[in-house]
C-alpha positions in Angstrom: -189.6 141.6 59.4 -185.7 141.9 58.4 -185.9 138.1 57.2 -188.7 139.1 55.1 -186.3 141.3 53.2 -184.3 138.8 51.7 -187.0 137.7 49.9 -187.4 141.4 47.9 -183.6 140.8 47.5 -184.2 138.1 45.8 -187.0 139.5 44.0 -184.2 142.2 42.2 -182.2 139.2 41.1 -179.5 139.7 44.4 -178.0 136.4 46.1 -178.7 136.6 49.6 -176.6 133.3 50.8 -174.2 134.8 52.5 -176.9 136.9 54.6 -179.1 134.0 55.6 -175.7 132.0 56.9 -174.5 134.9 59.1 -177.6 136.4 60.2 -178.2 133.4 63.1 -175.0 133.8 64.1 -175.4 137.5 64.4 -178.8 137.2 66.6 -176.7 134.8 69.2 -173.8 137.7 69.4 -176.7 140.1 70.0 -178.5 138.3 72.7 -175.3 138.1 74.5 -175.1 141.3 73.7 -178.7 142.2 75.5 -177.8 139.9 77.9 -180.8 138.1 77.0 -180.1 134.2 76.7 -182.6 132.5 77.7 -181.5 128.8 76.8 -178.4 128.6 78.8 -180.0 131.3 81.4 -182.7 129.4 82.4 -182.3 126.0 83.8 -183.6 123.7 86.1 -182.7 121.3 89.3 -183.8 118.5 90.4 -184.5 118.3 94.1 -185.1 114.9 94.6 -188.9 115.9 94.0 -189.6 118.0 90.7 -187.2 120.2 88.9 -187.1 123.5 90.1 -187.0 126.3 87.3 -184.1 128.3 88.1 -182.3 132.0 86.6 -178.9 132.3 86.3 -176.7 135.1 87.9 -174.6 136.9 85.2 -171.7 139.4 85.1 -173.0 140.5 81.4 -170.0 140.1 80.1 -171.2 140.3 76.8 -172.1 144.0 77.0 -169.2 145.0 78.8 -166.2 143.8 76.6 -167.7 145.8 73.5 -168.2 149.0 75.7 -164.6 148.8 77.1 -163.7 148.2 73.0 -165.5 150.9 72.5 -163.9 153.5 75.3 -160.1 152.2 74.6 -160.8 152.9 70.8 -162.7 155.6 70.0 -163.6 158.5 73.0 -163.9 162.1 73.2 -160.2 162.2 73.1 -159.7 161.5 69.6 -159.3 164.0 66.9 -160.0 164.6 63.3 -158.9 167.0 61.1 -159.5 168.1 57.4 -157.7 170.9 55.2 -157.2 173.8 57.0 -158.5 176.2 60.0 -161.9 177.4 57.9 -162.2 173.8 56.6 -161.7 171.9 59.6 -164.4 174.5 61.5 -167.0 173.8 58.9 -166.3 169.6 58.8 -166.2 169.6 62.5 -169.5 171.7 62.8 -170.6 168.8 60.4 -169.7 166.3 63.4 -171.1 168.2 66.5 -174.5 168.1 64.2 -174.3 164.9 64.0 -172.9 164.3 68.1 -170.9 162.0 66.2 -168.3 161.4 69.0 -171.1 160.0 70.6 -172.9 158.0 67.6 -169.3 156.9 67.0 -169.1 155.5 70.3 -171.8 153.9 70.1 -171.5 152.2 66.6 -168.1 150.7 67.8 -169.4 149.4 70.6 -172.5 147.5 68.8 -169.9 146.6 66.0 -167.9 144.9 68.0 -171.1 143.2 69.8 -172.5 141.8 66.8 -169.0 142.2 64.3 -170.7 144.4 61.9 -172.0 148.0 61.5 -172.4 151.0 58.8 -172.6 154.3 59.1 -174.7 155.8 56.5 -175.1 159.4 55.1 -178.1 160.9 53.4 -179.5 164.6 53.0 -181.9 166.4 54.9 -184.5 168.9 54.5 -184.1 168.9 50.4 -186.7 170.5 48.0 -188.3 170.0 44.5 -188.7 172.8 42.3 -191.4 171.4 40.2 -191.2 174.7 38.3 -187.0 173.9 37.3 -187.7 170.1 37.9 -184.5 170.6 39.9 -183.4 170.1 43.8 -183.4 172.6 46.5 -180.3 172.3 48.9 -180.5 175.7 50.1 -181.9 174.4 53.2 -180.4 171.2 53.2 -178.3 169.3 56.4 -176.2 166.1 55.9 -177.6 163.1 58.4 -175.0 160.4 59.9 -176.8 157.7 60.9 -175.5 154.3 62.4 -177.1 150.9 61.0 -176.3 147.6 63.0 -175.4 143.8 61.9 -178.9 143.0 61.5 -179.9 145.8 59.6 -177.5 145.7 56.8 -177.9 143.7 53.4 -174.7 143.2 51.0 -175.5 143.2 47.9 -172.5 143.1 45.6 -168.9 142.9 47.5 -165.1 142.0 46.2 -162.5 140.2 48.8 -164.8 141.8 51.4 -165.4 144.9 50.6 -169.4 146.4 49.6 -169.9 148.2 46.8 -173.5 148.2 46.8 -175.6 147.9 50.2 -178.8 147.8 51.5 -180.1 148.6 55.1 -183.5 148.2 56.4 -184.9 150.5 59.0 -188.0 149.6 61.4 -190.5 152.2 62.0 -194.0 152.5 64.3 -195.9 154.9 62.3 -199.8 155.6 64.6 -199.4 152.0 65.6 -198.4 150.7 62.0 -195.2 149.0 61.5 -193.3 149.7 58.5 -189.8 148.9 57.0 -187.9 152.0 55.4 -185.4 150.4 52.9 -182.9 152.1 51.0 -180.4 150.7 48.2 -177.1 152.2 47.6 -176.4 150.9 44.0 -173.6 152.1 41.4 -175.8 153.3 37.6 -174.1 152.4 34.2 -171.6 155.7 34.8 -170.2 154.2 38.0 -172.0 156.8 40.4 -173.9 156.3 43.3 -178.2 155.9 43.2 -179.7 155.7 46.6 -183.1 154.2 45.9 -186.2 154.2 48.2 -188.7 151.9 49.3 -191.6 151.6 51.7 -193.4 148.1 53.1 -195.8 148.2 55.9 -195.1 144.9 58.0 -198.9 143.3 58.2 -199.7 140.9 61.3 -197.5 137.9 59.6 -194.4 139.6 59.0 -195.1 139.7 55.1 -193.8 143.3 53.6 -196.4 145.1 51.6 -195.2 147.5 49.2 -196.3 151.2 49.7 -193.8 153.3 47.9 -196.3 155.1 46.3 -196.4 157.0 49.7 -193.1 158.7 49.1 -192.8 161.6 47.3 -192.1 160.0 43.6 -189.0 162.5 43.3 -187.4 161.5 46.4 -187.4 157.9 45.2 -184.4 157.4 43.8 -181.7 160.3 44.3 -178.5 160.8 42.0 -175.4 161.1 44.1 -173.5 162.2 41.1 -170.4 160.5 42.8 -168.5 157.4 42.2 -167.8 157.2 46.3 -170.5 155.3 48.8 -172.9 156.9 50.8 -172.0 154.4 53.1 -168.6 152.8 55.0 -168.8 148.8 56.5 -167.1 149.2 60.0 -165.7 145.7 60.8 -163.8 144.1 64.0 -160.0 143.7 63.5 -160.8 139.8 63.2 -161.5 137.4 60.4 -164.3 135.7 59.9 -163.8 131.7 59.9 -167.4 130.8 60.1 -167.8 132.2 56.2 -164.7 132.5 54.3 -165.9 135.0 52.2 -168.4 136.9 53.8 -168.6 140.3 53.7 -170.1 140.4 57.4 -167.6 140.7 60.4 -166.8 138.4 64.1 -168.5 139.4 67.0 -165.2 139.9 69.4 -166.4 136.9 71.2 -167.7 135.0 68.2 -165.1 132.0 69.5 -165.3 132.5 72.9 -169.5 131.7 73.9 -167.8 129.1 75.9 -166.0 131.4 78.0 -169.1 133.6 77.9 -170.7 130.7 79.6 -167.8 130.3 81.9 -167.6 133.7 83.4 -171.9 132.9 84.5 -171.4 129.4 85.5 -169.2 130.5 87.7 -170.5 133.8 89.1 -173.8 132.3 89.1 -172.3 129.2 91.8 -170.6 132.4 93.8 -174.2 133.8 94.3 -175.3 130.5 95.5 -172.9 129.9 97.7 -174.7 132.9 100.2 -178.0 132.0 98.9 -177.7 127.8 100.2 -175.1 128.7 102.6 -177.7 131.0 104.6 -177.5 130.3 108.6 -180.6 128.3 109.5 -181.4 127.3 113.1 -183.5 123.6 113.1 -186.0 123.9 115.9 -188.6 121.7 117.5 -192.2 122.4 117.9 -192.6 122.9 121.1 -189.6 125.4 121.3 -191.9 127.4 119.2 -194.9 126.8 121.2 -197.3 130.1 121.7 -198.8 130.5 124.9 -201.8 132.9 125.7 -201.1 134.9 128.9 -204.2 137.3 129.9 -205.6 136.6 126.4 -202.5 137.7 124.8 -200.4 135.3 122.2 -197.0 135.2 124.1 -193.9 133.6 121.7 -190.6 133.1 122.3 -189.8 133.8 118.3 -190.8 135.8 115.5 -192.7 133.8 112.6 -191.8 136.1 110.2 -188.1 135.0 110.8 -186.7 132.7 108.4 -183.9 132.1 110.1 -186.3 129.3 111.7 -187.1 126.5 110.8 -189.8 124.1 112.6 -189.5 120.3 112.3 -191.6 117.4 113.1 -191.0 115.8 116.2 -190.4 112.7 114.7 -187.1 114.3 113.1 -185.4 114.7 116.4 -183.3 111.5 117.4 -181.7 113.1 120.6 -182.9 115.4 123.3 -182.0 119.0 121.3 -185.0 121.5 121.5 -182.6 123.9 119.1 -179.8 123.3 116.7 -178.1 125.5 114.4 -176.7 124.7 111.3 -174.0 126.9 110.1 -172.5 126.5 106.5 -169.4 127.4 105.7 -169.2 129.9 102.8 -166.0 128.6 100.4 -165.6 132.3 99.2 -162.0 132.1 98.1 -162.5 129.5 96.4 -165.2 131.3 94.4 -163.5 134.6 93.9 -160.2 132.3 92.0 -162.9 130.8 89.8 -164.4 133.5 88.3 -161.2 135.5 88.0 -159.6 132.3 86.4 -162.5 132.7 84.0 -162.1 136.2 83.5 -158.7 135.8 83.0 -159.5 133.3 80.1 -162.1 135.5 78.8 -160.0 138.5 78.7 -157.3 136.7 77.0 -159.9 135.4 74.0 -161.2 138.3 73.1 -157.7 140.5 72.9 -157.4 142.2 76.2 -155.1 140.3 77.9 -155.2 138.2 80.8 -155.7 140.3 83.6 -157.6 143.2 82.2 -160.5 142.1 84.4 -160.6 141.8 88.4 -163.2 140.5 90.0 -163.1 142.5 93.9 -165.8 143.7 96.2 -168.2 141.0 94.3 -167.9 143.1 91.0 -165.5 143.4 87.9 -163.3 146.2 87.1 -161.1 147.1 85.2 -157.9 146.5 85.7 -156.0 149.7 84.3 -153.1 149.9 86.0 -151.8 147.3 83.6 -153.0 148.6 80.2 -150.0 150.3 79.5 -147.7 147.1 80.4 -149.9 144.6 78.0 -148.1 144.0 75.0 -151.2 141.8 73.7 -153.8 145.0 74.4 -151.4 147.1 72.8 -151.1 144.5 69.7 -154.8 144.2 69.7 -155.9 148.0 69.5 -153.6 148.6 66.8 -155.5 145.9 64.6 -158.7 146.8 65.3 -157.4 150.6 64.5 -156.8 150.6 61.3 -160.0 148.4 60.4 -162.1 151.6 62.0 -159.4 154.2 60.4 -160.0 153.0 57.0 -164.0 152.9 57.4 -163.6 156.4 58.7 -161.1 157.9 56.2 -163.9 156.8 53.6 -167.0 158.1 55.4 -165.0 161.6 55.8 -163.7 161.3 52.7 -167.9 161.4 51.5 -168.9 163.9 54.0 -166.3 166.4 52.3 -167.8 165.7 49.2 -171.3 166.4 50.3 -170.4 169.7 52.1 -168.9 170.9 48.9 -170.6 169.5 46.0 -174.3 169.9 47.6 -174.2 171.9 50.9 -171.5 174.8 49.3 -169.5 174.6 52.0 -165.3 174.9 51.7 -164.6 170.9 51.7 -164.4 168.8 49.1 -163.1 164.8 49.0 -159.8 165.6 47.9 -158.9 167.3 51.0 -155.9 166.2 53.5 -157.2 164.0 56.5 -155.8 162.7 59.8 -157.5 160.9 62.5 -155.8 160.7 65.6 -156.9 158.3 68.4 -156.3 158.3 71.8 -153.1 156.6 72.9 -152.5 157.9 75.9 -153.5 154.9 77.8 -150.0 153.5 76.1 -147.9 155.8 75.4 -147.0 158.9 77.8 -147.7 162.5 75.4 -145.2 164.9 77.6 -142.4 162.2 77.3 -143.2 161.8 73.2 -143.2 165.4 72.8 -139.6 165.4 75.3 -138.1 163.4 73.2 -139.4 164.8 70.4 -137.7 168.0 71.3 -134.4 166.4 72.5 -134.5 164.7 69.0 -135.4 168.1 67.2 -132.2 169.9 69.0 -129.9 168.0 68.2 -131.0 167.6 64.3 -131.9 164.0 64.6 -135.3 165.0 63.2 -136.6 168.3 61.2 -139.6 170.1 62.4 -141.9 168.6 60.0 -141.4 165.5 61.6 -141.5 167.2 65.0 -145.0 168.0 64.2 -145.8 164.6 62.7 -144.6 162.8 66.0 -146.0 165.1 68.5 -149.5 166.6 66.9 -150.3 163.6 64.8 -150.6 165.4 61.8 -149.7 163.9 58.5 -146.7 164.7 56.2 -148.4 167.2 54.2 -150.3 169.1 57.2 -147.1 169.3 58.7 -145.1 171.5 55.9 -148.2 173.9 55.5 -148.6 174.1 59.4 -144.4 174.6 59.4 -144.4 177.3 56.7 -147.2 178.7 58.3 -145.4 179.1 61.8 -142.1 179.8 60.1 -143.9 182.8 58.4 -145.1 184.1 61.5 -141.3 183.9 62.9 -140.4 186.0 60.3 -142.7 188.8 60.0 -142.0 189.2 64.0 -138.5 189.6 64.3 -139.0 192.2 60.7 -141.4 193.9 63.9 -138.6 193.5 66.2 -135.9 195.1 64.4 -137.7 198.5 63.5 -136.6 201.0 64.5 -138.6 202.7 67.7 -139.7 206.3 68.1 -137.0 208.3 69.9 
């Protein structure tokens, strides 16, 4: 039904060229993603006979590298901050609403997937005063949401970057399906308009229009704010399939192949144990029942397939059994999917040797995370792709606390974001040095707190006149005079 919303693109005079060349691209990232392939999963062999339908074995590789992304990136060990103490309380409450570490997470993970997401922020639980003709948002909550590749429509965008968006949501409403839309489009002031629609998906896919069902004050909404309602999260890589696209790589966009590789060669280990199974090659009468007292008396199980009877005519010697023992080439198969690991790995920014393939799984390899100059390279990038999207989408939730939800933020407000480098970098040996630095004035305490707390220049001089204030007014405590 998403393909049928180019089409009401089109319909509000939009150019939706650069959606329709990305989009099948996207769905093959995203059914590597599901691990759902089914044209290079299923295949056949031919044995001598008929082909014989056959599923590959796979490690799902294509889930795994955007969750690892995902955890190296962007975990419960990052911070945020905004303003002060009573600010940062009420932006962070804002976040716990939202479990956003966890939608975070998430988004990330399905970005890198499928090389696009959005996160996207509305208002909940608002009233009309039909009485004032005004809104209500003495009750109201601000919603994150995330939106994936698939789900999101450019609509006007400059070297990259959206300025007005659209994102379709599906919906099963009592067995109906519908498709939610909303537009984020700048008026003839510059501001923000989220607009509203409503199709019900009939048995063909085509959209039906049934905006009427909405509330007509709730279909288009005034942001009163030049800044999106919306930030594009994107990979850390370019895209060289469209030039210009606003739409992000998959982080194994180029490297399907090696995608391919990791199964191919997985899939041959699992056959190796399957067609190397110990099979003993007897002859009928060595299988013979005989009835004793009325009782069937046999020198085997049937049920064991270990067995296998042949015709006498296949014998050309005098064995009644003989076993047939392949040898299992198991080293051989463990080298060839780590070699393809290793290539894999390498592709897609982690470095060869982030994976190891032991005890017929893959793990990770962490012990040399810290030692991999082309990881290290590689996070950085991709950091300050998902720093910028972030800085904007905090920069709008400040905004809405303030301006609509009274709360003691606004978007002017000092942020940092802090991500976890401790994988990298050792914290007690940064904060050593830091201290080793501070006494012997190769640094100033602002910059102490800059390198050790992550804060930024500004946080660190209130934070520093703030401590220094508190040095003070105890050693005025100190030297009073005590009560004889």
């Amino acid at each position: 039904m998403l393909l049928r919303l180019n089409d009401f693109l089109k319909s509000k005079g939009y150019e939706t060229n650069d959606i329709e060349v990305m989009m099948p691209y996207i769905r093959t990232w995203k059914s590597w993603y599901e691990n759902k392939v089914p044209s290079f999963q299923n295949y056949y062999i031919f044995n001598g006979e008929k082909n014989v339908k056959q599923k590959r074995y796979t490690l799902g590789m294509g889930k795994k590298i955007p969750e690892d992304y995902s955890n190296l990136l962007l975990n419960e060990k990052a911070t945020f901050k905004v303003g002060e103490n009573e600010e940062n309380n009420a932006f962070n409450k804002i976040l716990d609403e939202n479990d956003f570490y966890d939608l975070a997470n998430s988004g990330i993970e399905r970005t890198f997937a499928t090389g696009t997401g959005a996160f996207v922020l509305s208002l909940g639980n608002i009233n009309y005063d039909e009485k004032n003709e005004t809104f209500s948002f003495d009750n109201a909550n601000l919603v994150i949401e995330f939106v994936s590749a698939e789900k999101i429509k450019p609509l006007t965008y400059n070297r990259k970057k959206v300025t007005e968006c659209a994102f379709g949501v599906e919906r099963v409403i009592n067995g109906k399906k519908y498709l939610y839309v909303t537009m984020h489009k700048k008026n003839n002031i510059g501001n923000y308009v989220i607009q509203n629609y409503l199709f019900q998906v009939d048995r063909g896919d085509n959209l039906i229009d049934v905006s009427d069902k909405i509330d007509n004050t709730f279909l288009e909404f005034d942001t009163e704010s030049p800044n999106p309602w919306f930030s594009i999260l994107r990979p850390g890589i370019e895209n060289n399939i469209s030039e210009d696209s606003p739409f992000g790589m998959a982080i194994y966009a180029n490297s399907i192949d090696l995608l391919k590789g990791t199964d191919l060669t997985y899939d041959s280990f699992c056959n190796e144990f399957i067609h190397g199974k110990k099979r003993v090659m007897v002859r009928m009468e060595a299988v013979k029942a005989d009835v004793i007292d009325g009782t069937i008396k046999r020198s085997y199980d049937p049920n064991d397939v270990v067995f296998y009877v042949l015709p006498e005519s296949d014998y050309k010697n005098g064995e009644v059994v003989k076993e047939i023992d392949m040898k299992l080439r198991i080293a051989e198969h463990e080298e060839g999917v780590q070699l393809a690991l290793n290539l894999l790995s390498e592709n897609v920014g982690l470095g060869t040797g982030y994976y190891k393939f032991e005890k017929n799984k893959v793990a990770t390899a962490t012990e040399v995370i810290s030692e991999n100059s082309a990881l290290f390279r590689s996070i950085r990038k991709h950091e300050i792709r998902i720093e910028n999207c972030l800085y904007d989408l905090f920069k709008t939730i400040c905004y809405i606390a303030g301006h609509f939800l009274h709360l003691p933020l606004n978007e002017d407000m000092e942020i940092s974001i802090d991500f976890d480098d401790s994988i990298f970098e050792d914290k007690k040996e940064i904060k050593a040095t830091a201290m080793l630095e501070l006494n012997n004035d190769l640094i100033n305490p602002i910059q102490y707190y800059m390198k050790v707390y992550k804060m930024t220049e500004s946080q660190a001089k209130k934070y520093y006149k703030k401590v220094k204030a508190g040095l003070e007014e105890k050693k005025q405590e100190d030297d009073e005079p005590g009560e004889e």
